[in-house]
C-alpha positions as CSV (number, residue, x, y, z in Angstrom):
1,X,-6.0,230.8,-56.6
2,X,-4.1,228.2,-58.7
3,X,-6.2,224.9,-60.3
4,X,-4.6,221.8,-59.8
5,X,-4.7,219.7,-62.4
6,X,-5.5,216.2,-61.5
7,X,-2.4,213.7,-63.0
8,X,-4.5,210.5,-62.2
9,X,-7.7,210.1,-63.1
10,X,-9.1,207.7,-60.5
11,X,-12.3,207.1,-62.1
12,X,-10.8,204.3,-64.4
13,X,-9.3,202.5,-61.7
14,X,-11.9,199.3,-62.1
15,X,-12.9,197.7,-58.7
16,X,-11.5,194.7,-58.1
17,X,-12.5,190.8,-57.8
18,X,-13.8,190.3,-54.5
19,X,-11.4,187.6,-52.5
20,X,-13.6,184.2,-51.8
21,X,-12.4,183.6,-48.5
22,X,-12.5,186.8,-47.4
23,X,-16.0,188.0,-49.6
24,X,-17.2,185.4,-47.4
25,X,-15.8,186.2,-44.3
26,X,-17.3,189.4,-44.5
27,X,-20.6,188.1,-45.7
28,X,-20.6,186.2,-42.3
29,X,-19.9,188.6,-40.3
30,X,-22.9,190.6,-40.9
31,X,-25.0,187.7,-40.3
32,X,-27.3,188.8,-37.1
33,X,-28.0,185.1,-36.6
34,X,-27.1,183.5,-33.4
35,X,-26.9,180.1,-35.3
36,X,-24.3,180.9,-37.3
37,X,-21.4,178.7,-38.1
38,X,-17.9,179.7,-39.3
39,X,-16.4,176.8,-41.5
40,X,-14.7,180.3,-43.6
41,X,-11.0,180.8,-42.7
42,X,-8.5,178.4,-42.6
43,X,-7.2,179.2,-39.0
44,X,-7.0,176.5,-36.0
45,X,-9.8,177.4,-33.0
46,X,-10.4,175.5,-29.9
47,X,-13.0,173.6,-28.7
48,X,-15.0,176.6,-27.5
49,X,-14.4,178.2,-30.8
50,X,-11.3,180.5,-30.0
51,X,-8.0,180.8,-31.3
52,X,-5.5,178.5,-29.5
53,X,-1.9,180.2,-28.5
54,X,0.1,177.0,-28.4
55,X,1.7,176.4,-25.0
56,X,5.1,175.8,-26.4
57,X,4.4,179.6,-27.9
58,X,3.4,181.0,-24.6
59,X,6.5,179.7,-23.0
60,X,8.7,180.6,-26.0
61,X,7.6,184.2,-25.7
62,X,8.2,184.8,-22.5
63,X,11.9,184.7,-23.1
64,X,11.5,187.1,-25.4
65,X,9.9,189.7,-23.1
66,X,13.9,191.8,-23.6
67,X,14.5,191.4,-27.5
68,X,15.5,194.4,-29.5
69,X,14.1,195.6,-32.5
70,X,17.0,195.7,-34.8
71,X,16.8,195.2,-38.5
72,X,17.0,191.7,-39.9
73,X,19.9,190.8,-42.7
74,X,17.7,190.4,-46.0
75,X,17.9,187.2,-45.9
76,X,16.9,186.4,-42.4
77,X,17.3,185.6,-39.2
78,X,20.2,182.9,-39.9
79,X,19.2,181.1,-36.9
80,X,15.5,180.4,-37.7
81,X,17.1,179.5,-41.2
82,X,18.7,176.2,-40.0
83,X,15.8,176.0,-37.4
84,X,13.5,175.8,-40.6
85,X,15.6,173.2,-42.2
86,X,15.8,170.9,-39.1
87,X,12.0,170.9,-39.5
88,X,11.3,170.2,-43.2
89,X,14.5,168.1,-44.1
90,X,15.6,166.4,-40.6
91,X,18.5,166.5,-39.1
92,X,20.4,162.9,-40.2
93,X,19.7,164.5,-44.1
94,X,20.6,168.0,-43.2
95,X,24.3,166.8,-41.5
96,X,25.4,165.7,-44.4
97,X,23.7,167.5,-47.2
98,X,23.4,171.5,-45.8
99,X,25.5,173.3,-48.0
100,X,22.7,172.0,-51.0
101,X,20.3,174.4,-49.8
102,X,19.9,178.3,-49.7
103,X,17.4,179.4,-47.4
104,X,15.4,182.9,-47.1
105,X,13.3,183.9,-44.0
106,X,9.7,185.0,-46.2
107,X,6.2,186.7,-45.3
108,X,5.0,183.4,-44.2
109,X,3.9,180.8,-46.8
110,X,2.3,183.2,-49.1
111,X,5.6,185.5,-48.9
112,X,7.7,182.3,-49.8
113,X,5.8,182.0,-52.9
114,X,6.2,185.1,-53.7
115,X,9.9,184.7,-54.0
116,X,9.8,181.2,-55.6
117,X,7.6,182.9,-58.7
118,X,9.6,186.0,-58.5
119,X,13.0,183.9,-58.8
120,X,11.4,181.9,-61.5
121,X,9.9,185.3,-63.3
122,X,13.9,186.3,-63.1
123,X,16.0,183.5,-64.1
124,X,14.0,180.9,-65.7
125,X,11.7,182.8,-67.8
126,X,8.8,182.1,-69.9
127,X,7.9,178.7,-68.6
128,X,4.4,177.9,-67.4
129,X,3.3,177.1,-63.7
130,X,0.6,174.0,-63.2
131,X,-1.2,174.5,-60.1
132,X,-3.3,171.4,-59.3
133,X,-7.4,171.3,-60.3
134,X,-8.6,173.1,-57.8
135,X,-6.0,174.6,-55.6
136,X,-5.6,177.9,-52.9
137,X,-7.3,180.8,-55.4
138,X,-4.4,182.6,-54.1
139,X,-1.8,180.8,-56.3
140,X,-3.0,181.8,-59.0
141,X,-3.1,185.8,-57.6
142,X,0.9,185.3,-56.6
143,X,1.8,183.6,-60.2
144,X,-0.4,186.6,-62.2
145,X,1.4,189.3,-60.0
146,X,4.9,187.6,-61.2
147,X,4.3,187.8,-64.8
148,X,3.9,184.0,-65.2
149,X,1.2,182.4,-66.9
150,X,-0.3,179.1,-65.0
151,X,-2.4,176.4,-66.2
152,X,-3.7,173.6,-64.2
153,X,-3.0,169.7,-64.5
154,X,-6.0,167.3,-63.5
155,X,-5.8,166.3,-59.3
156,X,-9.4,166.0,-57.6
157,X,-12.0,163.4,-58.7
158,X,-15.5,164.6,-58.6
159,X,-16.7,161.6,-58.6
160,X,-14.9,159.7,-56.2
161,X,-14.3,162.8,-54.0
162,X,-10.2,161.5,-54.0
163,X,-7.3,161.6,-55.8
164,X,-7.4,161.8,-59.8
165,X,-4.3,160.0,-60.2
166,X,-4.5,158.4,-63.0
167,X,-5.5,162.2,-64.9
168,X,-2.4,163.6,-62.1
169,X,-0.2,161.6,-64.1
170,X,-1.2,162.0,-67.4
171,X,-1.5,166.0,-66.9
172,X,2.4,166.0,-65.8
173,X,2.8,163.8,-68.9
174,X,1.7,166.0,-71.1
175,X,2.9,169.3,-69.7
176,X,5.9,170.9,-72.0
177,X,9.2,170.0,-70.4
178,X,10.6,172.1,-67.7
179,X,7.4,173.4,-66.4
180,X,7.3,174.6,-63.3
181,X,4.9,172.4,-61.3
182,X,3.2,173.3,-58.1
183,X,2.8,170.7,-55.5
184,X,1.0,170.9,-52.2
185,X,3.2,168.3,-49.7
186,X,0.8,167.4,-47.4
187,X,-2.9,168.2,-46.4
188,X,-4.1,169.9,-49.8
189,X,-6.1,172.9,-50.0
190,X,-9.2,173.0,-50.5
191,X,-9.5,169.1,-50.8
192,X,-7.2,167.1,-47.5
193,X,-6.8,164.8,-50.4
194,X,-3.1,163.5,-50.7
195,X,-1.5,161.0,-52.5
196,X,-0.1,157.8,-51.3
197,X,3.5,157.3,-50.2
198,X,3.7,154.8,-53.1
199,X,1.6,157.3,-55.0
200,X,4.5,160.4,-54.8
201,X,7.1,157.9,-55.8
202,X,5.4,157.5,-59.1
203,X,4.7,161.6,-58.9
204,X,8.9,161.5,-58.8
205,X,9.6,159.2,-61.6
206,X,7.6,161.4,-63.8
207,X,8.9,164.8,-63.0
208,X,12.2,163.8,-63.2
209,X,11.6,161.8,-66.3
210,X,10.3,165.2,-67.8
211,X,12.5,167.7,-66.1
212,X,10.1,169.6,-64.4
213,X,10.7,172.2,-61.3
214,X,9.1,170.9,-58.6
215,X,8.0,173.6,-56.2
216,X,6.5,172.2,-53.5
217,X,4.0,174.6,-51.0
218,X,4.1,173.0,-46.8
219,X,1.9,174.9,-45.1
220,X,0.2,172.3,-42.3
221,X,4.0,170.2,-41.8
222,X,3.0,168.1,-38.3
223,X,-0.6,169.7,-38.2
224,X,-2.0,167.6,-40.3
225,X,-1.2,164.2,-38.9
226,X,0.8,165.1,-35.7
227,X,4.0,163.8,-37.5
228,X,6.4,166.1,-38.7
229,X,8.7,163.1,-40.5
230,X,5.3,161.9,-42.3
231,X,3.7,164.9,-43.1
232,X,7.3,165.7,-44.5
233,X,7.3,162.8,-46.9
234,X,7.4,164.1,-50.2
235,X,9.7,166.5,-49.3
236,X,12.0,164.3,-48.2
237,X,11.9,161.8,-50.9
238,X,13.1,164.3,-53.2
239,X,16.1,165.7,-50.7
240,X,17.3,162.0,-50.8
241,X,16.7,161.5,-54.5
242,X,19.0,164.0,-54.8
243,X,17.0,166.5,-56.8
244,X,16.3,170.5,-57.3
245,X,13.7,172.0,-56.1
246,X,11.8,174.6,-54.5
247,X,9.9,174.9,-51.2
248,X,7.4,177.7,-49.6
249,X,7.6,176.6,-45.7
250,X,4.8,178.4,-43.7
251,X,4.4,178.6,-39.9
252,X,1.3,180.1,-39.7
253,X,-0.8,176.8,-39.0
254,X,1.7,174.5,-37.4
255,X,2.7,177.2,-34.7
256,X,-0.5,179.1,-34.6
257,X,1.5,182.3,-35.6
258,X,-1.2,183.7,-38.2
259,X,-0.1,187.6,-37.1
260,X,3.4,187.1,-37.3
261,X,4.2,186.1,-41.0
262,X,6.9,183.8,-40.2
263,X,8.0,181.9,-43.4
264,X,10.9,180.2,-45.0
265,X,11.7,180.2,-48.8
266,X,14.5,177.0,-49.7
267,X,16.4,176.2,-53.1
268,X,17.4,172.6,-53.0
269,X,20.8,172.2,-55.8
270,X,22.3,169.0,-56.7
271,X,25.6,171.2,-56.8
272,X,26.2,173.5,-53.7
273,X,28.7,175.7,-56.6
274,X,26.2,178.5,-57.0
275,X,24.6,178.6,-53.4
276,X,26.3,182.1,-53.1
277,X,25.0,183.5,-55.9
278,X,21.7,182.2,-56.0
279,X,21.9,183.8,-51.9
280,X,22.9,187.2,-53.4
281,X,19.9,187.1,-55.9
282,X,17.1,185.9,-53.0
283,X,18.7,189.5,-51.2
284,X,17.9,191.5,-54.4
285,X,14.8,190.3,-54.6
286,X,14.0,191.2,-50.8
287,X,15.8,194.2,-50.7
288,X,13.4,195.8,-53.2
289,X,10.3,194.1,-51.9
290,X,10.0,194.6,-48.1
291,X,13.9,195.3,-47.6
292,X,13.9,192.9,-44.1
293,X,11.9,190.1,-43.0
294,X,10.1,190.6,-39.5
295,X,12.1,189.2,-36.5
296,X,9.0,188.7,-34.0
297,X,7.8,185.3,-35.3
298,X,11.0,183.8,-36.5
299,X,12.6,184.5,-33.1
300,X,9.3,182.5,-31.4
301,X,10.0,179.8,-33.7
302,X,13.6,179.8,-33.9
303,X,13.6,179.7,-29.6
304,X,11.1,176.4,-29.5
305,X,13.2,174.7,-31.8
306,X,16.4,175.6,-30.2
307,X,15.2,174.3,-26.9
308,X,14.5,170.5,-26.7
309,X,11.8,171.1,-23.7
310,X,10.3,173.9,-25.9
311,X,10.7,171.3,-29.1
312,X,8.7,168.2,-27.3
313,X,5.8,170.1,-26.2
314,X,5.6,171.7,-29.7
315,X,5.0,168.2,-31.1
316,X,2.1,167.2,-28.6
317,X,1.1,170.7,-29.3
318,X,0.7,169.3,-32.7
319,X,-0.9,166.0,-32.1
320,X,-3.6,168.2,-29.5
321,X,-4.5,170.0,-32.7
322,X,-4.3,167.2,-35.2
323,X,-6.0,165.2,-32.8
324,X,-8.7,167.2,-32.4
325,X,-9.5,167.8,-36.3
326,X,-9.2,164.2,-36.5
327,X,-12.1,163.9,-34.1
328,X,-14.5,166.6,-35.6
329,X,-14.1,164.4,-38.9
330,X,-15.6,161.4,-37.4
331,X,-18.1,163.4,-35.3
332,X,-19.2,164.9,-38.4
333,X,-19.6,161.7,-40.6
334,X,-21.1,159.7,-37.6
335,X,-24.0,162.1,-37.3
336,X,-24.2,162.3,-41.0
337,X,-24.7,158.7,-41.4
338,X,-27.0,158.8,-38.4
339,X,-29.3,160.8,-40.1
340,X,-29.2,159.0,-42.9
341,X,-28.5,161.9,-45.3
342,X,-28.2,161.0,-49.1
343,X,-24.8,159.7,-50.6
344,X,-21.6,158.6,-49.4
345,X,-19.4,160.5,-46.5
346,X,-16.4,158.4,-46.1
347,X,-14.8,161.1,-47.9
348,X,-14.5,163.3,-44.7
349,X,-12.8,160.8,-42.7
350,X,-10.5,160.2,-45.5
351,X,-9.3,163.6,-46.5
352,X,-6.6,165.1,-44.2
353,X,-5.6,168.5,-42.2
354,X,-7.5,171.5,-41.7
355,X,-10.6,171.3,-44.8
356,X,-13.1,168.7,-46.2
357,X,-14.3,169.1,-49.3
358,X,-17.9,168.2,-48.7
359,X,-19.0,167.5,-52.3
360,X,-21.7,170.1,-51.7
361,X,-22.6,172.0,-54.7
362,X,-22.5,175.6,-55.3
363,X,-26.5,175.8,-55.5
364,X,-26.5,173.7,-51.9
365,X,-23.7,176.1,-50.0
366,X,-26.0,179.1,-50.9
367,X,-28.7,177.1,-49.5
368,X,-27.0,176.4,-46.7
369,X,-25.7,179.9,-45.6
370,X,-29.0,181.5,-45.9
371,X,-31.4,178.6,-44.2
372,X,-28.8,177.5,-42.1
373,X,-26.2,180.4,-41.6
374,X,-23.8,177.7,-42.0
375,X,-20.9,179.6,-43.8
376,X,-18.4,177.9,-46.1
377,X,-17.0,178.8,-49.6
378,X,-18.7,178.5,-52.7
379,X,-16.8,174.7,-53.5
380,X,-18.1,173.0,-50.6
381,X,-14.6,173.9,-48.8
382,X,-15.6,173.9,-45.1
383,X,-13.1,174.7,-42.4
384,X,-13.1,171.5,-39.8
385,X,-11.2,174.0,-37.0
386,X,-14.8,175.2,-37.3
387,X,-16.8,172.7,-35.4
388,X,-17.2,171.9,-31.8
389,X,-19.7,170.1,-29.9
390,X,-21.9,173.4,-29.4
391,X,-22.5,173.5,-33.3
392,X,-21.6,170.0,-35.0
393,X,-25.5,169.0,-34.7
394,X,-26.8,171.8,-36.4
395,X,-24.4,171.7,-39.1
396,X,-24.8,167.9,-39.7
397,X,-28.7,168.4,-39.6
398,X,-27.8,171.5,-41.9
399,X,-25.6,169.5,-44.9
400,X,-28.9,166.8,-44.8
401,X,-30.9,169.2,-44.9
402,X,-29.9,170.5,-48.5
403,X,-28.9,167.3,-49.7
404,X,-31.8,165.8,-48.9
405,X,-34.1,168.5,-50.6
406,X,-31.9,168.9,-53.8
407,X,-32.7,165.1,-54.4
């Protein structure tokens, strides 16, 4: 009999943070309660509460019933590459202006990111990343498993449940040079509170002004208003202002392909000299990560942009779901108001995309989960895809409820 001697000890490994979407998740799933409400997970459900496969999907993957399985380049599928571009920059821009940008097939949005902090870990190191005030929790997880330190600049106003944009400003003022700054382009997360089109051309003037790297994350392009070209603003502006940047393109939302990870990381240049190289780097970094990218998803998106009839029903695939999110916003400040619950909602019907930010405090969620078994996170962040007729009553009674007994 020979001892093994044990080369890890295992014991000092300390648990880890528990995640707050899916802590919660988790928490609601044991919940026996038939009452109980989902307003958790940031993923798009039907009116009778089920995930929706979008038509334009359906159709797409049916002529797909005979692909192979072969490895991806590292890169990507280079047809879903200018696919994804068409999308986010348009085609009049892209004609004339493709060879600025270097594009790389990504995990989905949260894989993009990965590659944008990654590439900035690599070649532009030691500079800071400012994520907006308050922002996805997992920003902060990608930039700490990079090796880059973050700090936040000021966005959401407590008070006036919108924009901070006077403290926006000043924070991007006031942030060293060159910073790397995180934007969300459309339909932030947690809040659904944007700025103006006016509002990102003053956003512009001062990260150019300071030389900042703009790194923009898209993840709800066309499901937040049912416009790709508007929801695409931002993004734009700075393609036609001529600028560098960085963009972390998901599909997850605005094709309803959660599963599939399907993703597209982009590097804007000014000068289209060093697209090769900066290519050859995004293939290092890949090639020691995950190796390939997964072809399922980007083939599903690559086939409904390729096809015009596949490309139309996409967009009222969009405006269904946009639509629809729309409506459960007004539903759910109607019946507020109806009831005449303490404070101002117009918030709700002013925020954008797939959350409100209810203004509901920490002490009133918890109330709210165990009295109600209405299930949100600890901000206030409730998930609008959420609600449907069956349960938008009990909620609304639910958020009077606890803001009328914390008064």
């Amino acid at each position: 009999f020979v001892r093994i001697m044990q080369p890890i000890d295992f014991s000092t490994i300390p648990a880890p943070e528990t995640d707050v979407i899916f802590g919660m998740k988790d928490r609601y799933n044991k919940d026996p309660s038939p009452l109980k409400v989902n307003l958790i997970i940031g993923a798009y459900r039907d009116e009778e509460g089920k995930p929706w496969v979008l038509p334009c999907v359906r159709q797409a993957k049916e002529r797909l019933l005979d692909v192979d399985h072969e490895y991806l380049p590292m890169t990507g599928n280079p047809s879903f590459l200018k696919a994804s571009q068409k999308i986010i920059f348009g085609e009049e821009w892209l004609a004339n202006n493709a060879s600025r940008i270097v594009s790389c097939q990504s995990l989905s949005g949260t894989g993009a990111l990965r590659l944008g902090t990654e590439f900035f870990q690599r070649f532009v190191p030691g500079r800071k990343v400012y994520l907006p005030v308050p922002t996805w929790a997992n920003h902060k997880n990608i930039c700490t498993d990079s090796g880059l330190e973050f700090a936040g600049y000021k966005y959401y106003d407590d008070n006036t449940k919108g924009l901070d944009f006077k403290g926006m400003l000043e924070s991007l003022e006031a942030a060293p040079e060159g910073s790397i700054v995180l934007l969300h382009a459309v339909a932030h997360n947690p809040t659904g509170v944007d700025p103006t089109e006016d509002q990102w051309r003053e956003i512009a003037k001062v990260m150019f002004a300071k030389k900042h790297v703009t790194f923009f994350d898209i993840a709800y392009q066309g499901f937040a208003s049912g416009d790709l070209a508007k929801d695409a603003f931002a993004i734009r502006l700075w393609a036609e202002l001529g600028a560098d940047f960085f963009i972390a393109q998901s599909f997850a939302k605005n094709f309803g392909l959660y599963g599939e990870r399907a993703g597209c990381f982009h590097v804007v240049m000014k000068d289209a000299a060093h697209a090769s190289y900066v290519n050859g780097q995004l293939g290092r970094i890949v090639r020691a990560m995950y190796s390939n990218p997964p072809s399922y998803g980007a083939a599903v998106v690559n086939t409904i942009v390729n096809d015009p009839a596949l490309f139309d029903q996409w967009k009222q695939d969009l405006v269904t779901m946009s639509s629809r999110l729309t409506g459960v916003r007004q539903k759910l400040y109607d019946q507020l108001v109806a009831l005449g619950t303490p404070g101002d909602w117009t918030h709700i019907i002013n925020q954008i995309g797939m959350f409100t930010y209810t203004g509901l405090t920490s002490a009133q969620v918890d109330s709210i989960i165990v009295n109600h078994h209405v299930f949100m996170l600890n901000s206030g962040r409730a998930s609008l895809a959420g609600l449907n007729d069956s349960n938008i009553t009990h909620v609304a009674k639910a958020i009077h409820s606890v803001v009328t007994e914390s008064q």
